[in-house]
N, CA, C and O of each residue as an XYZ file, in Angstrom:
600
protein
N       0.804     -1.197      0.000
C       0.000      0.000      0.000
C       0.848      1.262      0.000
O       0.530      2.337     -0.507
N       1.923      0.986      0.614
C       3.145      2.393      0.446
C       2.807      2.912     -1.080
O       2.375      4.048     -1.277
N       3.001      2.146     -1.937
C       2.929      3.051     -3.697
C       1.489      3.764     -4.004
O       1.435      4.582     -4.922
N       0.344      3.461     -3.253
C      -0.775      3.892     -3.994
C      -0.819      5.287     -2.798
O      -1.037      5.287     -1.587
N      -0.592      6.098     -3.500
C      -0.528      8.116     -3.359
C      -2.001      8.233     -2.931
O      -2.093      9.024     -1.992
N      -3.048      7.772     -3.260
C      -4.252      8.325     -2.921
C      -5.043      7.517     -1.435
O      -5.980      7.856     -0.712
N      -4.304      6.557     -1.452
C      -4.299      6.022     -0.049
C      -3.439      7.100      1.158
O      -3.581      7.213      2.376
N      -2.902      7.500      0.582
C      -1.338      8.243      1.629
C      -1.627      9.285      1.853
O      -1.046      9.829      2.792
N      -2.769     10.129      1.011
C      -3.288     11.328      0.829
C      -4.533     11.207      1.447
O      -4.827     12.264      2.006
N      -5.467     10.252      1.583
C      -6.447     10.315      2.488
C      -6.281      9.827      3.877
O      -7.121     10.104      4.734
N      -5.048      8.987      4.182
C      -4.766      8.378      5.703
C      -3.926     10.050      5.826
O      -4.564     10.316      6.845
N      -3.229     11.068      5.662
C      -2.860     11.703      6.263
C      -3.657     12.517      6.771
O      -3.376     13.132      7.800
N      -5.056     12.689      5.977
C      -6.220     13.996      6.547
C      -6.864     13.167      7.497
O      -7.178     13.897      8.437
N      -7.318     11.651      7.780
C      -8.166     10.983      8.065
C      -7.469     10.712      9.327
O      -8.073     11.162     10.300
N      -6.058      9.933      9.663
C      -6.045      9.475     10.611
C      -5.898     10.766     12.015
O      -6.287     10.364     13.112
N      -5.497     11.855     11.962
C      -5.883     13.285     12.648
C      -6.889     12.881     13.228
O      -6.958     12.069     14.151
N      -7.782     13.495     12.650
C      -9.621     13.020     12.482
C     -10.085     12.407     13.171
O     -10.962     12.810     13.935
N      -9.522     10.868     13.120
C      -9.723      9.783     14.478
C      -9.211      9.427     15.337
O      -9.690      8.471     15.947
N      -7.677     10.203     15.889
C      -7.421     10.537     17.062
C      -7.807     11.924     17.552
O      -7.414     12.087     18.707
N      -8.328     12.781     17.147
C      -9.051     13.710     17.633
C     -10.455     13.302     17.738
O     -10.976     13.982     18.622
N     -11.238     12.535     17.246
C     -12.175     12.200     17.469
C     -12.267     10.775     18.917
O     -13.190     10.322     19.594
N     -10.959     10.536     18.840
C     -10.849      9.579     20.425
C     -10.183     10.421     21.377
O      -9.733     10.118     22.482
N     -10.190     11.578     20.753
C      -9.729     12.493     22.204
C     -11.231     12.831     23.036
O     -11.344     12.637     24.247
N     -12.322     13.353     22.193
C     -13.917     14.105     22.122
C     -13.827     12.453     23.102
O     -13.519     12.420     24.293
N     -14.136     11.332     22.349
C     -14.648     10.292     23.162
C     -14.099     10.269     24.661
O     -14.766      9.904     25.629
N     -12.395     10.847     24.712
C     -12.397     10.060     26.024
C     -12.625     10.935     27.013
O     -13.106     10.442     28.033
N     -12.359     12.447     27.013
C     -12.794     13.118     27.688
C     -13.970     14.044     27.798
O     -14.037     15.138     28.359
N     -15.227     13.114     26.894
C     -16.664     13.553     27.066
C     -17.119     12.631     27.225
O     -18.192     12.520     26.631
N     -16.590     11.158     28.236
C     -17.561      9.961     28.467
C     -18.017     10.000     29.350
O     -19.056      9.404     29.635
N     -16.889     11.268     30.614
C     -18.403     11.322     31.663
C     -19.559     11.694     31.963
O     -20.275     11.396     32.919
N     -19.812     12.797     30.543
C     -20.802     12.972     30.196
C     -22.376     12.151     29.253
O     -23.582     12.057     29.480
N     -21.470     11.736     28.218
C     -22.491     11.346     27.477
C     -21.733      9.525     26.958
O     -20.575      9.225     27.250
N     -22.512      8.738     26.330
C     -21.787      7.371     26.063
C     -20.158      7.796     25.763
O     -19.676      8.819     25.275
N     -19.446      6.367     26.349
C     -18.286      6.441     25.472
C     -17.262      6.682     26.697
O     -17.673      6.147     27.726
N     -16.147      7.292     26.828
C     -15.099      6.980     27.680
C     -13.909      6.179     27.578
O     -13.445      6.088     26.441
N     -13.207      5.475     28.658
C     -12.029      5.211     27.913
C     -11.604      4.109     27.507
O     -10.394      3.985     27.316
N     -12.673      2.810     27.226
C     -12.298      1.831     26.463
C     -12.476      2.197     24.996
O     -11.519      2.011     24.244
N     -13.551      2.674     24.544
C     -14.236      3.258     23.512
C     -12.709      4.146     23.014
O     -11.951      3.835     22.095
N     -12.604      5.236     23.899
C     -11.108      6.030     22.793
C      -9.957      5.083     22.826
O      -9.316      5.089     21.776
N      -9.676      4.558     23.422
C      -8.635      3.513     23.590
C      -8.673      2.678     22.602
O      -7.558      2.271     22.277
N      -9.776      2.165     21.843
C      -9.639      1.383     20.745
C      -9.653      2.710     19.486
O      -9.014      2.825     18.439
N     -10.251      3.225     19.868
C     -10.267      4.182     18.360
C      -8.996      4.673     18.363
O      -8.442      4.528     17.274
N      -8.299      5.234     19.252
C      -6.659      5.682     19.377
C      -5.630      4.546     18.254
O      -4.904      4.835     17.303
N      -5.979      3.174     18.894
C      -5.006      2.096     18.256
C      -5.758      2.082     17.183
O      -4.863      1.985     16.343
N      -7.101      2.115     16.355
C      -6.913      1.953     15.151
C      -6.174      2.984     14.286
O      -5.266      2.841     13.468
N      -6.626      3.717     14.579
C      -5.818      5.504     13.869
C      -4.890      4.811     13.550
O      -4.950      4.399     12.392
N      -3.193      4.217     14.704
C      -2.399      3.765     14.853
C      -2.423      2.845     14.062
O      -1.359      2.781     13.447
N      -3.437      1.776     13.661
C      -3.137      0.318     12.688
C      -3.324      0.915     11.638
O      -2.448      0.621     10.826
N      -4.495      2.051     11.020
C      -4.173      2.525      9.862
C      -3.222      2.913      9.284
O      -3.154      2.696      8.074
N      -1.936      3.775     10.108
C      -1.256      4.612      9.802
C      -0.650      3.150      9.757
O      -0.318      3.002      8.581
N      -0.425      2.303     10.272
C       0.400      0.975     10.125
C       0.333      0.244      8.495
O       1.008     -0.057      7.511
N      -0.555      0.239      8.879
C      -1.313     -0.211      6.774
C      -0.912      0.492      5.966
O      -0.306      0.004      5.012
N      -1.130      2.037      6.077
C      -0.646      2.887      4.843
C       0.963      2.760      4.764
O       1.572      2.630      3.703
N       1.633      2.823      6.195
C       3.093      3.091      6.158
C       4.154      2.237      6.291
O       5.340      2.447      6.035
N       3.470      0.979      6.835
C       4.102     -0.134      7.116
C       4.714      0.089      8.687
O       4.853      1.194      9.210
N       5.110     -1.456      9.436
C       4.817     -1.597     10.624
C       6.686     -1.206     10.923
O       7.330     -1.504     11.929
N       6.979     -0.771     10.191
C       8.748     -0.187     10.176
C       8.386      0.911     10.878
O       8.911      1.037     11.985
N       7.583      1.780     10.497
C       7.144      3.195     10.422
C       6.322      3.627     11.362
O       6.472      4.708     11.931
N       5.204      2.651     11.643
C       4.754      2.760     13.186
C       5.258      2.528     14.599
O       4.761      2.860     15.675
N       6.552      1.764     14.268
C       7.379      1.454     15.381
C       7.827      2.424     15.272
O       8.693      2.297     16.137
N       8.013      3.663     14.777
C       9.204      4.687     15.248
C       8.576      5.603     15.594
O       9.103      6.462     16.301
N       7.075      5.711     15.145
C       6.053      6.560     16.028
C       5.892      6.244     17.420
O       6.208      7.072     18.274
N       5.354      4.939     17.769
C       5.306      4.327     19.359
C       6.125      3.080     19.239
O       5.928      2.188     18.414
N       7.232      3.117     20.312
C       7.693      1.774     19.862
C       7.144      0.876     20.854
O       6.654      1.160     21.948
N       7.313     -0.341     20.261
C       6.884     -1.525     20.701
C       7.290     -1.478     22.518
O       6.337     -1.446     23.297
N       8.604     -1.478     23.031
C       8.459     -0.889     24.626
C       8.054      0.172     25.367
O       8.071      0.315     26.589
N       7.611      1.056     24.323
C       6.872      1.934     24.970
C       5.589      1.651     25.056
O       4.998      1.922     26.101
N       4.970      1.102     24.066
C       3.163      0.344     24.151
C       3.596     -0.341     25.606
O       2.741     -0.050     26.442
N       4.564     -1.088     26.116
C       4.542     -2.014     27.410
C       3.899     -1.187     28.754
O       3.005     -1.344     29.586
N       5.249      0.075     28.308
C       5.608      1.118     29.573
C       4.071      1.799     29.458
O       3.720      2.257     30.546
N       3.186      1.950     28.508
C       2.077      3.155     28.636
C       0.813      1.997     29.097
O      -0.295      2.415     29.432
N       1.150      0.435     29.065
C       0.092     -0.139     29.053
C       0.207     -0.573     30.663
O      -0.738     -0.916     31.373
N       1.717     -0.460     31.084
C       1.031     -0.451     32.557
C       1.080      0.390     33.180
O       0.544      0.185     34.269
N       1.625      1.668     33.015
C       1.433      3.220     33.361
C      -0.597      3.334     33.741
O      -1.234      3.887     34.637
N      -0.943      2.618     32.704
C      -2.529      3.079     32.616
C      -3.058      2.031     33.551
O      -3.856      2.449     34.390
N      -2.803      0.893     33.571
C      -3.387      0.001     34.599
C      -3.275      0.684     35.879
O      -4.331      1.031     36.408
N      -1.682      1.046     36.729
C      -1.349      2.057     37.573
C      -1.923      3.172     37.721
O      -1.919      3.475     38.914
N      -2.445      3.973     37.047
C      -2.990      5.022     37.013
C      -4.550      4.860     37.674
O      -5.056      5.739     38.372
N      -5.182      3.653     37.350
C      -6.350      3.298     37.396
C      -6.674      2.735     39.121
O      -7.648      2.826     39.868
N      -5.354      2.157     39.238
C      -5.736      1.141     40.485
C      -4.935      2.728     41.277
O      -5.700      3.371     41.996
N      -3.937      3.102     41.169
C      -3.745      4.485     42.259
C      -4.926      5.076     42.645
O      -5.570      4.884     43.676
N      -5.118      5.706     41.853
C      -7.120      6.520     41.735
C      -7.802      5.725     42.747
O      -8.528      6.226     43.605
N      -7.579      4.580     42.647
C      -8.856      3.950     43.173
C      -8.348      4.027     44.771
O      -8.937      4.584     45.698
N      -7.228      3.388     44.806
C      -6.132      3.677     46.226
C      -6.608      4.686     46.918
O      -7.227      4.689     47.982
N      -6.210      5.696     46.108
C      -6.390      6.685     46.882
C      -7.551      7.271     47.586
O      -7.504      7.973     48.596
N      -8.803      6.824     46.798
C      -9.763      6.799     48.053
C      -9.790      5.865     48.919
O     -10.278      6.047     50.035
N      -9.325      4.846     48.577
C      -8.818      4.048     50.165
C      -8.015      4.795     51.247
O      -8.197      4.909     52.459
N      -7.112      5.242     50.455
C      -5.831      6.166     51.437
C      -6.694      7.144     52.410
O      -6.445      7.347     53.599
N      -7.708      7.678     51.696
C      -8.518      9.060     52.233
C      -9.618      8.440     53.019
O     -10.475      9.312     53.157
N      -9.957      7.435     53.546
C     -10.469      6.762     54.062
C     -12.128      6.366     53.764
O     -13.036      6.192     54.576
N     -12.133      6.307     52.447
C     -12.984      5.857     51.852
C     -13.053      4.415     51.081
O     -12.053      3.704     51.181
N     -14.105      3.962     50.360
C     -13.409      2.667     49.881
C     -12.897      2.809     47.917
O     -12.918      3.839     47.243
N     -12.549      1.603     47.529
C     -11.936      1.268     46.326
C     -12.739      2.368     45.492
O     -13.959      2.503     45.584
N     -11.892      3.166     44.640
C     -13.039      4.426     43.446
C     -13.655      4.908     44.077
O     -14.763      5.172     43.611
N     -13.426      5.254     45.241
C     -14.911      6.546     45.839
C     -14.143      7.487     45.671
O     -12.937      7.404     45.901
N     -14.653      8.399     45.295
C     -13.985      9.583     44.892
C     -14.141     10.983     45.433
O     -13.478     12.020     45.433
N     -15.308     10.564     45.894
C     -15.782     11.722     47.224
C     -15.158     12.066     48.159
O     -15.275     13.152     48.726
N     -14.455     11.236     48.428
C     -13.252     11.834     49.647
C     -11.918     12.460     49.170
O     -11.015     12.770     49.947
N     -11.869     12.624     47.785
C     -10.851     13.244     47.505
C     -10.665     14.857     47.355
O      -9.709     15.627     47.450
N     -11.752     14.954     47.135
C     -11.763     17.083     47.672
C     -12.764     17.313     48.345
O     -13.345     16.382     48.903
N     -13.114     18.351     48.432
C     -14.237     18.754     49.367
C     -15.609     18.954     48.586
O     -16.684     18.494     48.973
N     -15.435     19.646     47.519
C     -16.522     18.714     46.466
C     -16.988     18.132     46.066
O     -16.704     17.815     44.911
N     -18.034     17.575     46.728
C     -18.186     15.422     46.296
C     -18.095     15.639     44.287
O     -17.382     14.887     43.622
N     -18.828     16.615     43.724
C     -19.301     16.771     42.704
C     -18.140     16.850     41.910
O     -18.035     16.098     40.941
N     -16.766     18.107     42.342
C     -15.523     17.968     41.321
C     -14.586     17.338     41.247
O     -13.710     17.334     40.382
N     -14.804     16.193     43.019
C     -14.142     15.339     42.815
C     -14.689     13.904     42.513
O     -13.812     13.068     42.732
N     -15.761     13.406     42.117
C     -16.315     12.558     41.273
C     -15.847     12.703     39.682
O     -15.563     11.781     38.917
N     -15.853     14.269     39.381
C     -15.478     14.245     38.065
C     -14.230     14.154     37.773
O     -13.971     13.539     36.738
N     -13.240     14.648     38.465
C     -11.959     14.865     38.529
C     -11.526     12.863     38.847
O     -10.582     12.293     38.300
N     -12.374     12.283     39.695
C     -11.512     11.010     39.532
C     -11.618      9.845     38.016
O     -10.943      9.023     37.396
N     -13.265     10.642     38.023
C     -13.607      9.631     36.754
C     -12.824      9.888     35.906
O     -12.145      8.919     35.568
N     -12.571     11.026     35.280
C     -11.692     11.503     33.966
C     -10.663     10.690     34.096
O     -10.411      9.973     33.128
N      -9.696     10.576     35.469
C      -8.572     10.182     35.862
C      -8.535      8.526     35.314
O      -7.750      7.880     34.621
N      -9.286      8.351     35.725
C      -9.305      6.867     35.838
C      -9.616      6.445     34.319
O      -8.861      5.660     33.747
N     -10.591      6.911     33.766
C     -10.725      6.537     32.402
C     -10.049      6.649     31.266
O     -10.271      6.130     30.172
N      -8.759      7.751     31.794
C      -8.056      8.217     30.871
C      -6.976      7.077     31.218
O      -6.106      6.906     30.365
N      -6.932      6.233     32.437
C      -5.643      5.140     32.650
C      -6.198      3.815     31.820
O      -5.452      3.017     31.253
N      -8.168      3.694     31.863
C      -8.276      3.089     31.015
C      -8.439      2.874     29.583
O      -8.632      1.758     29.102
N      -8.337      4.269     28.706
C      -7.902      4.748     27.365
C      -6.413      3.754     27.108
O      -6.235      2.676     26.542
N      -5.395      4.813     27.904
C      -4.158      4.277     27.661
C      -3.723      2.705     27.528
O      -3.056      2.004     26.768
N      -4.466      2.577     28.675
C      -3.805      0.674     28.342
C      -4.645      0.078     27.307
O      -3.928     -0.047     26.315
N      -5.686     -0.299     27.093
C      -6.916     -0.132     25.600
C      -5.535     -0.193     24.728
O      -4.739     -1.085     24.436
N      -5.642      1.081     24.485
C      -4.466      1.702     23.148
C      -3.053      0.612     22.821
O      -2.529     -0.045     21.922
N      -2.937      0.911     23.995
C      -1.388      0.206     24.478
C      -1.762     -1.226     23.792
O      -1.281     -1.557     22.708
N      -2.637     -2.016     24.505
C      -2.815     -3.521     24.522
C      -2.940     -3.715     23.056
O      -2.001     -4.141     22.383
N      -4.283     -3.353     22.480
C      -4.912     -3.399     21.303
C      -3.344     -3.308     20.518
O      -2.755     -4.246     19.982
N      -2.989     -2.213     20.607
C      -1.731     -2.105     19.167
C      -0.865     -3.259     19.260
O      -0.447     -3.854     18.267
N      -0.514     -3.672     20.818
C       0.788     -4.600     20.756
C       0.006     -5.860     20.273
O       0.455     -6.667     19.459
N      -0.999     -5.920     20.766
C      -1.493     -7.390     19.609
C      -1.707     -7.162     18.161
O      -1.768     -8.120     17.391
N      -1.839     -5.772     17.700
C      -1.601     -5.915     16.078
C      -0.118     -6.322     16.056
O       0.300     -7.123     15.220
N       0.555     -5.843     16.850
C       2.353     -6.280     16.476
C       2.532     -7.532     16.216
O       3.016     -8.239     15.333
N       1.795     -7.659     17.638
C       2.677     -9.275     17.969
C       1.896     -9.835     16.561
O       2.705    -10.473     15.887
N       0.456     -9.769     15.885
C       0.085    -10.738     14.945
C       0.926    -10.202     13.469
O       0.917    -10.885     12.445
N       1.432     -9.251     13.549
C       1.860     -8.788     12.588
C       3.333     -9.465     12.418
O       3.808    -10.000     11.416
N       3.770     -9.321     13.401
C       5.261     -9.857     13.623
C       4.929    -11.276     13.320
O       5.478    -11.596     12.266
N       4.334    -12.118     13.771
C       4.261    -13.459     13.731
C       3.341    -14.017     11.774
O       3.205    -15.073     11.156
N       3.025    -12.789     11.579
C       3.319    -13.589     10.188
C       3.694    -13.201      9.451
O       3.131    -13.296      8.361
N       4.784    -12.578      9.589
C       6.070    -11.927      8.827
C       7.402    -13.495      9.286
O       8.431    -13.741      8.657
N       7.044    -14.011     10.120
C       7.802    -14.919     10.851
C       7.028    -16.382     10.157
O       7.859    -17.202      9.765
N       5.922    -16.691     10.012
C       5.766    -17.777      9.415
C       5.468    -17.553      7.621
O       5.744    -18.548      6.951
N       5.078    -16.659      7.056
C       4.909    -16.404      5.889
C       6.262    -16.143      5.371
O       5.975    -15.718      4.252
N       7.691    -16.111      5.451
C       8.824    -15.768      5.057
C       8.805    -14.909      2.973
O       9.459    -13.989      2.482
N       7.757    -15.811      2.402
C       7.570    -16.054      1.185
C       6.661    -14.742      0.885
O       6.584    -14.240     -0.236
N       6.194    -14.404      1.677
C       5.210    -13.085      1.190
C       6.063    -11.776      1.381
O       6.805    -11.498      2.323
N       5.755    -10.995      0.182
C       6.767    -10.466      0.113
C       5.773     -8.804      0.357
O       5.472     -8.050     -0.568
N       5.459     -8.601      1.725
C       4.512     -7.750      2.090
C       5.846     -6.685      3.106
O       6.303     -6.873      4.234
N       6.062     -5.828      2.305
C       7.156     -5.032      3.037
C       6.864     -4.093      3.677
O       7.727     -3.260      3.958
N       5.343     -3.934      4.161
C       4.725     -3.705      5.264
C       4.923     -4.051      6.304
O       5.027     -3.348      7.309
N       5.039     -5.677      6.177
C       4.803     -6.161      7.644
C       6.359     -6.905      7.865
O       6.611     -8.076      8.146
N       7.106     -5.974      7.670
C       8.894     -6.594      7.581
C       9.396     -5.323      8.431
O      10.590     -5.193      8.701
């Protein structure tokens, strides 16, 4: 797909588009549907597109493969801290009310928090299994000569 120009010319306006459009998702899910499994997958497709158009050479140098590790448990961490920490404040697991004096800005302030740890790992996970399947049949297909997935 690298040679066809009109593919390369619509993934550059398009994939923008749908990581800005999984940005709207993840930080308007505490409002309305959606949140951070929902942007978390739309994030990694953006990412598999740009993989398709550019090949998986080219997406590794955008996020590399140990950094998907480091952001996928950064976000798990992020998620279970949050939750900690209304334990710490002497509340239980995700209560979030005890974290300011606002039950109201700190309900919102934890949800965002937390959903945005579950965006990240989403993202994280989802892409490293396009790798790993990508990698693995670049590894048994030797004969296909897809210099995409090399």
């Amino acid at each position: 797909m690298r040679a066809n120009g009109i593919l390369r010319i619509v993934a550059r306006f398009l994939i923008p588009l749908i990581m800005l459009f999984a940005l709207y998702v993840q930080f308007h899910g505490d409002y309305s549907p959606g949140g951070g499994f929902q942007a978390g997958v739309i994030f990694a497709a953006a990412w598999i597109l740009f993989v398709l158009i550019y090949g998986l050479d080219a997406g590794l140098k955008v996020i590399p493969e140990p950094m998907m590790f480091r952001l996928s448990a950064c976000g798990a961490l992020l998620y279970a801290f949050i939750g900690l920490l209304g334990v710490a404040f002497g509340g239980r697991f995700l209560e979030f009310a005890v974290l300011l004096d606002d039950p109201k800005q700190a309900q919102q302030a934890g949800i965002i928090l937390v959903e945005f740890g579950v965006g990240v790992t989403v993202a994280s996970v989802v892409m490293l299994i396009f790798v790993m399947f990508a990698k693995r049949r670049a590894l048994t297909h030797p004969d296909d000569r897809v210099e995409e997935m090399r």
